[in-house]
Each structure stands twice: as structure tokens, then as C-alpha cells.
C-alpha positions in Angstrom: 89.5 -182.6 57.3 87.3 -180.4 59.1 85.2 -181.8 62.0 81.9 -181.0 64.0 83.8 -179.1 66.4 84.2 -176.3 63.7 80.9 -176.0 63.0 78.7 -173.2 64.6 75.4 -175.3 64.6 73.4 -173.9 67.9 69.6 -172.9 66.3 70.9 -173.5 62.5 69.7 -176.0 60.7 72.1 -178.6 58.7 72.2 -180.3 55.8 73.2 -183.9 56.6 74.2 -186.1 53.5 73.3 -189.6 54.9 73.8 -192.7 53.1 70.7 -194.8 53.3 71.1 -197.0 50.4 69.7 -200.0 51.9 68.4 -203.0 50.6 64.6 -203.4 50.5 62.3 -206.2 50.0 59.0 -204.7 48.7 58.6 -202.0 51.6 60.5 -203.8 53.9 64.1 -202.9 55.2 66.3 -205.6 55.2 69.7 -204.7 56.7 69.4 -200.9 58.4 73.2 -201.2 59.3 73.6 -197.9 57.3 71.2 -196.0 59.2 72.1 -197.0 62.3 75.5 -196.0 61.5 74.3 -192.6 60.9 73.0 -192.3 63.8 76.2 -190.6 66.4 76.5 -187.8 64.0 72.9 -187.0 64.1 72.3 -187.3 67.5 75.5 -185.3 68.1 73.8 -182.3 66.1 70.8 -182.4 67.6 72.2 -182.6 71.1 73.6 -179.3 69.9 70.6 -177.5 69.0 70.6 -178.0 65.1 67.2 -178.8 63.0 68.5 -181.5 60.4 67.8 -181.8 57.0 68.8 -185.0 55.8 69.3 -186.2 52.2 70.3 -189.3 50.8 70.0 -191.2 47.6 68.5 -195.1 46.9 69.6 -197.2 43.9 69.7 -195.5 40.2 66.2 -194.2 39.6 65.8 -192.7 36.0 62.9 -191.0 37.1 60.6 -191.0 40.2 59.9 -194.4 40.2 57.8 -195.0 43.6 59.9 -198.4 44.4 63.5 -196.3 44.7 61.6 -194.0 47.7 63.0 -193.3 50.7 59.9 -193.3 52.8 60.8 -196.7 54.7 64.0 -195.0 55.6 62.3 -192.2 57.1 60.3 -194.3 58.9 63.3 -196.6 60.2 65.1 -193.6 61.3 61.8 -191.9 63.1 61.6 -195.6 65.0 65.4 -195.3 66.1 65.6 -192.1 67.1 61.6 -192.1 68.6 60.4 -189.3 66.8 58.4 -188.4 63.7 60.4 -187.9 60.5 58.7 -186.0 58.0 59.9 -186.8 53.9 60.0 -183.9 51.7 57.8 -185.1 48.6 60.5 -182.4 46.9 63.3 -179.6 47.5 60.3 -177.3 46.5 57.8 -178.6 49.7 60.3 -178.6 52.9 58.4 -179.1 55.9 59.8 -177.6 59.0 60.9 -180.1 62.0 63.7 -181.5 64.2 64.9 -184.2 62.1 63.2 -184.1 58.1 64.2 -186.5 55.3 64.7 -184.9 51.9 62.8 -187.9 49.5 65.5 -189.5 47.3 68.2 -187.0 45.5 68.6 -188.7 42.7 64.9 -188.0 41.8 66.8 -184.6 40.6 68.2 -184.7 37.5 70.9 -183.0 37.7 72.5 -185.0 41.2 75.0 -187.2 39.5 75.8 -184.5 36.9 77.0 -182.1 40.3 74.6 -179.4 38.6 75.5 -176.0 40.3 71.9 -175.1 39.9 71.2 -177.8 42.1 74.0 -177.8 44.7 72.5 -174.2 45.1 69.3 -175.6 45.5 70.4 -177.5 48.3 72.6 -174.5 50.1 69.5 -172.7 50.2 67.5 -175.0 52.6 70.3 -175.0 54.9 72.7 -173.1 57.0 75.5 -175.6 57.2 76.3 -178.8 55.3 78.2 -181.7 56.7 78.8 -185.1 55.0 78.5 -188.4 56.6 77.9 -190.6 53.6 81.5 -192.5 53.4 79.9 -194.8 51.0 79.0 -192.0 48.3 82.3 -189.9 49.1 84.2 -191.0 46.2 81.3 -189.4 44.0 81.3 -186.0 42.9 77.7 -185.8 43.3 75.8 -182.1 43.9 74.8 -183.7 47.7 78.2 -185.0 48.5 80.5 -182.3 46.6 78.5 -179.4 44.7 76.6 -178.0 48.3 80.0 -178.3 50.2 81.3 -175.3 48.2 78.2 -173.2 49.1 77.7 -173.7 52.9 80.0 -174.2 56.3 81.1 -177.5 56.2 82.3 -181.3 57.8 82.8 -184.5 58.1 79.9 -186.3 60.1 81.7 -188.4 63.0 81.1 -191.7 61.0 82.9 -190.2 57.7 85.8 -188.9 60.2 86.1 -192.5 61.6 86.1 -194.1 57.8 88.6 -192.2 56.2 90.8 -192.0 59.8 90.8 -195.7 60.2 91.4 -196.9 56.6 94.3 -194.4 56.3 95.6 -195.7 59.3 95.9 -199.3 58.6 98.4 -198.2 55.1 100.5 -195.4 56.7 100.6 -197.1 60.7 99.5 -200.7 60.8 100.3 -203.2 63.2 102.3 -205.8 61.8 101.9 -208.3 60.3 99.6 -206.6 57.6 97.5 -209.0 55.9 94.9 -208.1 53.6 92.5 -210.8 52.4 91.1 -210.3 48.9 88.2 -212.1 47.2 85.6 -211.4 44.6 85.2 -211.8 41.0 87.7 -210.3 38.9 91.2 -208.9 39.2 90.8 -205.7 37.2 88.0 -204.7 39.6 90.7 -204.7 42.5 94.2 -204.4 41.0 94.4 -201.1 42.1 94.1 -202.8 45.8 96.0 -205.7 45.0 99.1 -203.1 44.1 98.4 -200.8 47.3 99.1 -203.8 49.2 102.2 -205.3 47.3 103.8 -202.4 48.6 102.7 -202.5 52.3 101.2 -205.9 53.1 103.5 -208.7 54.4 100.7 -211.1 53.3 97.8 -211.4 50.4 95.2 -214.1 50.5 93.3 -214.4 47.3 89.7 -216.2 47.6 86.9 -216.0 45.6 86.9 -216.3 41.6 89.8 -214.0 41.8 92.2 -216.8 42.5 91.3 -218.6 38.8 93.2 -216.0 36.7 96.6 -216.5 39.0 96.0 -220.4 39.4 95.7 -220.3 35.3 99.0 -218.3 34.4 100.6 -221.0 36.5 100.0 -223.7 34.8 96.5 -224.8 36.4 93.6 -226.2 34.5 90.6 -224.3 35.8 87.9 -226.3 34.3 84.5 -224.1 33.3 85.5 -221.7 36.8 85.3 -217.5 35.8 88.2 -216.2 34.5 88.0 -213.5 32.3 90.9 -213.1 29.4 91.8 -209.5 30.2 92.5 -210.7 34.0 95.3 -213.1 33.0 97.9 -210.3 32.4 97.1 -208.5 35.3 97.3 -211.7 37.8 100.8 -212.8 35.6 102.2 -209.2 36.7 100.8 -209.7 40.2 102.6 -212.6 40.5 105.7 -211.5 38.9 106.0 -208.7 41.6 104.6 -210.1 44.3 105.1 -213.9 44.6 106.2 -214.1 47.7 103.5 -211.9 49.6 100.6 -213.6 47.5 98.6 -217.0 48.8 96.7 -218.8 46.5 94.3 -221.6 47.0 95.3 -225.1 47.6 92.1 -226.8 47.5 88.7 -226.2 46.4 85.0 -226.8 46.4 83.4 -227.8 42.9 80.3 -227.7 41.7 78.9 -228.5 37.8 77.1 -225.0 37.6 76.3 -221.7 39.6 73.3 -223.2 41.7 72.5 -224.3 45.5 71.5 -227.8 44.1 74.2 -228.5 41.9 76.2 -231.6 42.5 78.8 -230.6 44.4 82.6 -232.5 44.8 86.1 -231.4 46.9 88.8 -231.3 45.8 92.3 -231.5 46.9 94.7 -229.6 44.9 93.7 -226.9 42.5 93.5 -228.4 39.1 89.9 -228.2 38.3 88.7 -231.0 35.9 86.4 -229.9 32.9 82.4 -229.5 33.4 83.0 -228.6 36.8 83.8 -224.8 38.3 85.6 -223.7 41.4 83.2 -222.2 44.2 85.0 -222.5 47.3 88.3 -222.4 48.7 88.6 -225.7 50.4 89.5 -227.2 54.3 92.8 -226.8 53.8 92.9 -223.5 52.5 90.4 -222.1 54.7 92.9 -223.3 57.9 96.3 -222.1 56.3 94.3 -218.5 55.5 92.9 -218.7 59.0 96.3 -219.3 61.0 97.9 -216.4 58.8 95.1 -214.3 60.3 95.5 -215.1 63.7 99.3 -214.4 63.5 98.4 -210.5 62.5 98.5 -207.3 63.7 96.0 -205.6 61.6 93.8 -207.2 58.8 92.0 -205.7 55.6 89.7 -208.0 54.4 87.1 -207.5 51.2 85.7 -210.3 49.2 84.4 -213.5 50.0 86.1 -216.6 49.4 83.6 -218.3 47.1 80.1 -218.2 46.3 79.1 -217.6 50.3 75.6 -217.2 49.2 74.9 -221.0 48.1 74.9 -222.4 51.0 77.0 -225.4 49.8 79.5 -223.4 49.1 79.9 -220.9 52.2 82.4 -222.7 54.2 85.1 -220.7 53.0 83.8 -217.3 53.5 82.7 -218.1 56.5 85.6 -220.1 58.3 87.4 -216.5 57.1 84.9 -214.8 58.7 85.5 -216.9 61.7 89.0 -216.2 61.6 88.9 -212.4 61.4 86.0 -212.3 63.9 88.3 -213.9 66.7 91.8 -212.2 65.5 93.5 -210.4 68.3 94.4 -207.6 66.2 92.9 -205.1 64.6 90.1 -206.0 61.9 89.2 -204.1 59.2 86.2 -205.4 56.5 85.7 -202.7 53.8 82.3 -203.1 53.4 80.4 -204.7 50.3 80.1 -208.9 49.6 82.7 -209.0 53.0 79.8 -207.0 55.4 77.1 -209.1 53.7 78.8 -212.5 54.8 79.9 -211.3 58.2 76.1 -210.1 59.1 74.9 -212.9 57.6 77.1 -215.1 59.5 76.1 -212.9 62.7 79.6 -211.5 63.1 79.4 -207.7 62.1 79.8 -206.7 65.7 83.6 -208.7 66.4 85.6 -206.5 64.0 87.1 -203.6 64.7 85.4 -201.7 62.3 83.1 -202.5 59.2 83.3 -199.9 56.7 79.7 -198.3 55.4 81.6 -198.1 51.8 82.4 -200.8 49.6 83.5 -198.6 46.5 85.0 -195.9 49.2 87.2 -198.2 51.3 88.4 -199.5 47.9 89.6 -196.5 45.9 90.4 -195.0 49.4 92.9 -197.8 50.0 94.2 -197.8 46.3 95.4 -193.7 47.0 92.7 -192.0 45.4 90.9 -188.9 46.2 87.5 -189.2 47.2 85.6 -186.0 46.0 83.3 -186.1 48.8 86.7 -185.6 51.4 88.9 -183.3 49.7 86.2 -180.7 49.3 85.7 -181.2 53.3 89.9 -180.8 54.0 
């Protein structure tokens, strides 16, 4: 993959593709994590004499619906790096500057369709390209895939880091591997789930995940999620894999999907009817927790329950915990897993936290991320 150091950048300016798809409440940004992160690569260019031209997309806008503007962003970014940040109102009005923000791509049309006329569009304002967005790499997008035919271009230093360490932890971990993998539903991970059957030496399943295995066992699962087409994935999982996966073997109940519900523990995992699983419980949390401190490297993504009812966050965050203080090398690939970590004020004791919750994943399943293989 081609780096900054192969770029001629001195006087040029550069197209940066940035991911700032932050989270907003009104105007107000409420995790900058992704800019921050941007911020090596774009103080690396500058130090070397490039004007930047930065472009980024926020949420799904079908048109240019004021709310999905990147103006706070620009604003973020001219606070961290001390310096005005102009936002172009359009790719037709491009002030010139040091450091300008492109207002939100996907205002174009043809962004997610990787136009040509528009990749063009986008070579024009620029002299170089490089891509530092790991977390909208696996899209073949005009900004992260289209442009990259057109100009010179890299990876960004945070991209480099991204695809280096996650490919690093599946061809060269430390051992023991574990992974740790929560979340909803099997079928949205069984592409992980199979990557690491083949190279983990352990598997912790958390989160509603766990009800499809727990039911093709024999379990009662009571009114906990469990969709119908994940019980033949989970029964092949477990035909392959029995003796790598770790299930549950306790939990925290509630009667419905709420903060205030009434709330019960349970030891064992055979949840009665009328009440749902929404926590792994004591005893699972410290048998997941002494596997974690017994590894060399560890891949987690996907809580252990529902960590955002606060009734029910014990799981995700004695997991947390656990990964925070492993001596080995910790690895949360991004999404639900960065959310509880941040919110449990431990994103700075891993070893890395990936920008890309979709990226890490289809990374880590053996994919090819359109946004990489264009840059090799």
C-alpha cells in the first residue's frame, strides 16, 4: 500500500478523504474521536508544505438537508488545529486556504454511485489524493475509490495503521488469540465468527448473539432476540467450532427493552417466559475476563448486553475492564465496542481502537476493502 513517503506533496495541494461522521446533537459534536484521529496525517502534510482539501461525508442525506452539514466539523477541526477552516458551500465555490473542508459529499448525487463525472470533479481540485477514512474504505465511493484512479495517491498514516494492525492480529498474533464477539445477530458477523474458527484459540459470545447458540442446545430463551434465520448458522458454528466457542452461563433479565423494567439474575441460562436476556451475568463476566487476561492479543467487537441501559451494563463493562487492563495486545474494532469503552472512559488503555466498525469487520472476514486495493 502506498504511503506518504511516496508522495511529492511540497506547494501541491491534496485531497484528503477524512472520515468525520460523527455523532451530533443539534449542532453540537458529541464524540470528535474521528477527527482527532485524523489529525497525524494532516498535520504530517502540512508540515510538508501541502494546502489540504479535505472531504468527508455525514449520515445518508437524500438531498442537502441543512441537519447532515459538516460545518461543526469544520469548526472542531479549525479549534484543534488553531486555525480557520473555511467549508466549501460546493465543489463549484472552493475557497483557497491552508486547511479547507469540502461541505458534505454525499450532497452529490452521484458519490455512492462512484460517478466518474464526479471522481473527475474531485481530481480537478487537487494535485494528489490520499485516503485516510478507514471507516468508509470498504466503500467504493467516488471520494474513497473513483478520485484515487485520477490523481497520485496514499494511505493517510491513520488508514496505514488500520489495515497494518488488523492484518497483523490474523496472520502474526500473539497467542493466545481470543476474539470477543457480541451484538445482535449472527448473520451480521458470521463472516467473523468463521475467520476466527480458523485462527482463534478462543471465542466469547455476548450480547443477543449468544440466544441463537443457547437455543440449538436445548435452552429455553424466553421472549430474548433470536431471529429464525440465525439458528442454522449458530448450529454450524457450533458444529465446527465447539470447542473454541464460550457461551454464557448466566444472565441478566429484564420483562422488556427499557431502563425501568423490572429487572431479575439469573444463574444458568434457561430464560423463563415474559422475561428476555440483556446481560451476561457475574459469573460469565469473570470466566470471560480471566480468558482475557490469559491472552496474547485480543479482538473484541460487540457488547455483551444492552450496555446502554444502565441496568444492564455490567457485562459490557466488566469486559471492557478486562480488555482495558490485559497485558497483551488489545484490539476493539470500532462501533457499539468504541461506544462502551468511551463511555466507560477506557478508549485510551487499548492498544488500538479502530475508526471502522464495518471496515475492521469485512477486513477481518478477508475481504477487499475498495478504498485499499485501489491505494496497493
Amino acid at each position: 500500500m502506498r504511503s506518504l513517503d511516496d508522495l511529492d506533496v511540497d506547494g501541491k495541494r491534496v485531497l484528503v478523504r477524512v472520515d468525520f461522521n460523527v455523532p451530533l446533537d443539534g449542532e453540537r459534536i458529541t464524540d470528535d474521536t474521528r477527527i482527532r484521529a485524523a489529525l497525524p496525517t494532516i498535520e504530517a502534510l502540512r508540515e510538508r508544505g501541502a494546502r489540504l482539501l479535505l472531504v468527508a461525508h455525514l449520515g445518508r442525506p437524500k438531498d442537502r438537508e441543512p441537519e447532515f452539514s459538516l460545518a461543526p466539523a469544520a469548526k472542531r477541526l479549525g479549534e484543534l488545529l488553531k486555525t480557520d477552516v473555511p467549508l466549501a458551500a460546493d465543489l463549484d465555490h472552493v475557497p483557497e486556504g491552508d486547511v479547507v473542508m469540502l461541505e458534505n459529499i454525499r450532497y452529490e448525487p452521484g458519490e455512492t454511485k462512484n460517478d466518474p463525472g464526479l471522481a473527475q470533479r474531485l481530481a480537478d481540485l487537487a494535485d494528489a489524493y490520499v485516503n485516510d477514512a478507514f471507516g468508509a474504505a470498504h466503500r467504493a465511493h467516488a471520494s474513497t475509490e473513483g478520485v484515487a484512479h485520477l490523481l497520485p495517491s496514499a494511505a493517510g498514516l491513520l488508514l496505514q495503521r488500520e489495515v497494518q494492525t488488523l492484518t497483523g492480529i490474523l496472520e502474526d498474533p500473539g497467542r493466545p488469540l481470543v476474539a470477543i464477539v457480541g451484538g445482535a445477530k449472527v448473520t451480521d458477523k458470521i463472516g467473523v465468527l468463521e475467520a476466527f474458527l480458523d485462527r482463534a484459540d478462543a471465542i466469547l459470545i455476548g450480547g443477543a448473539m449468544a440466544f441463537p447458540f443457547l437455543s440449538v442446545r436445548g435452552h429455553s430463551i424466553g421472549d430474548s432476540l433470536c431471529a429464525d434465520e440465525d439458528l442454522e448458522p449458530a448450529r454450524e458454528l457450533l458444529e465446527r467450532g465447539e470447542d473454541k466457542l464460550r457461551l454464557p452461563v448466566d444472565l441478566v433479565l429484564g420483562r422488556a427493552f427499557d431502563a425501568d423494567t423490572e429487572r431479575r439474575e439469573l444463574d444458568g441460562v434457561d430464560v423463563p417466559d415474559g422475561w428476555m436476556g440483556l446481560d451476561v451475568g457475574p459469573r460469565t463476566a469473570d470466566a470471560y475476563g480471566e480468558e482475557i487476561a490469559g491472552a496474547g492479543t485480543v479482538f473484541w467487537n460487540g457488547p455483551m448486553g444492552a450496555f446502554e441501559l444502565a441496568p444492564f451494563a455490567a457485562g459490557t463493562r466488566a469486559v471492557a475492564e478486562a480488555v482495558a487492563a490485559a497485558p497483551g495486545t488489545t484490539v476493539v474494532g470500532g462501533g457499539d465496542s468504541a461506544a462502551a469503552l468511551a463511555q466507560f472512559g477506557l478508549a485510551d488503555s487499548v492498544t488500538h481502537l479502530s475508526t471502522g466498525g464495518g471496515a475492521s469487520l469485512e477486513l477481518i472476514e478477508g475481504k477487499t476493502l475498495p478504498g485499499v486495493e485501489v491505494l496497493s
